[in-house]
C-alpha positions in Angstrom: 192.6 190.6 76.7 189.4 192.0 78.6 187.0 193.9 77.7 188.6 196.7 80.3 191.9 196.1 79.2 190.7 197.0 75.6 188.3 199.8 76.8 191.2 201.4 78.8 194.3 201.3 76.1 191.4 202.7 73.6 190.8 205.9 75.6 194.6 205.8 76.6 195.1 206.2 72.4 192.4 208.6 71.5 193.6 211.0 74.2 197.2 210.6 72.7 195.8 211.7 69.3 194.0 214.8 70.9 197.0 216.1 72.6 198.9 215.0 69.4 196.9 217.0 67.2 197.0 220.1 69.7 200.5 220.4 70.1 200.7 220.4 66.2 198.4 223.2 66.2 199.9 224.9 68.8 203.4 224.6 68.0 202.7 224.9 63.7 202.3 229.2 64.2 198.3 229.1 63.5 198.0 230.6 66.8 200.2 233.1 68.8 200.6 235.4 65.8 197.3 235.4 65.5 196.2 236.6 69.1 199.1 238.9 69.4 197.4 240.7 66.0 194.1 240.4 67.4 193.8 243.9 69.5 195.2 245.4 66.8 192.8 244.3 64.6 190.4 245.0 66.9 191.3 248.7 67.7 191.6 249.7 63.9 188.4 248.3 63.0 187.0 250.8 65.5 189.2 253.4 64.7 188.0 252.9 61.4 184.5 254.3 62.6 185.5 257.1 64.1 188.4 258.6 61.6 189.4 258.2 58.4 189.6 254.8 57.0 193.9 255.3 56.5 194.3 256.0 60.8 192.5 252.1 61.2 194.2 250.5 58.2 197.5 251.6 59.6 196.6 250.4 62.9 195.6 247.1 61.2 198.6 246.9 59.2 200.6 246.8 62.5 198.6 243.6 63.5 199.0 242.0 60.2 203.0 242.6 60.5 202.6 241.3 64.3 201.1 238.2 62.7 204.0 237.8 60.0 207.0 238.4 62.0 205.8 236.1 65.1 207.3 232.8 63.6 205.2 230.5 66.2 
């Protein structure tokens, strides 16, 4: 083998482990739920400001069920 032959199957195999590793990630439910929550988080941490701290928590509570229902 030659040194481009080796070069070239080594990047060829390091990008397989990236995609490898993302499509774990994506696929393994560590991410939609997550940013389907993530305005509701959002919006009752700065509700929580403004009105009582049960209007935000409620509005919270909706992203956290978001987060556990999504299965993905």
């Amino acid at each position: 083998m030659t040194l481009k032959t080796i070069k070239g199957s080594t990047i060829f195999f390091i990008k397989t482990i990236i995609l490898s590793i993302c499509l774990s990630l994506l696929f393994s439910g560590c991410i939609v739920g997550k940013i389907a929550a993530a305005p509701f988080h959002a919006a009752g941490a700065v509700v929580n400001i403004v009105t009582p701290d049960i209007v935000g928590d409620s509005i919270s509570g909706v992203g956290s069920v978001v987060d556990t229902v999504i299965p993905f």
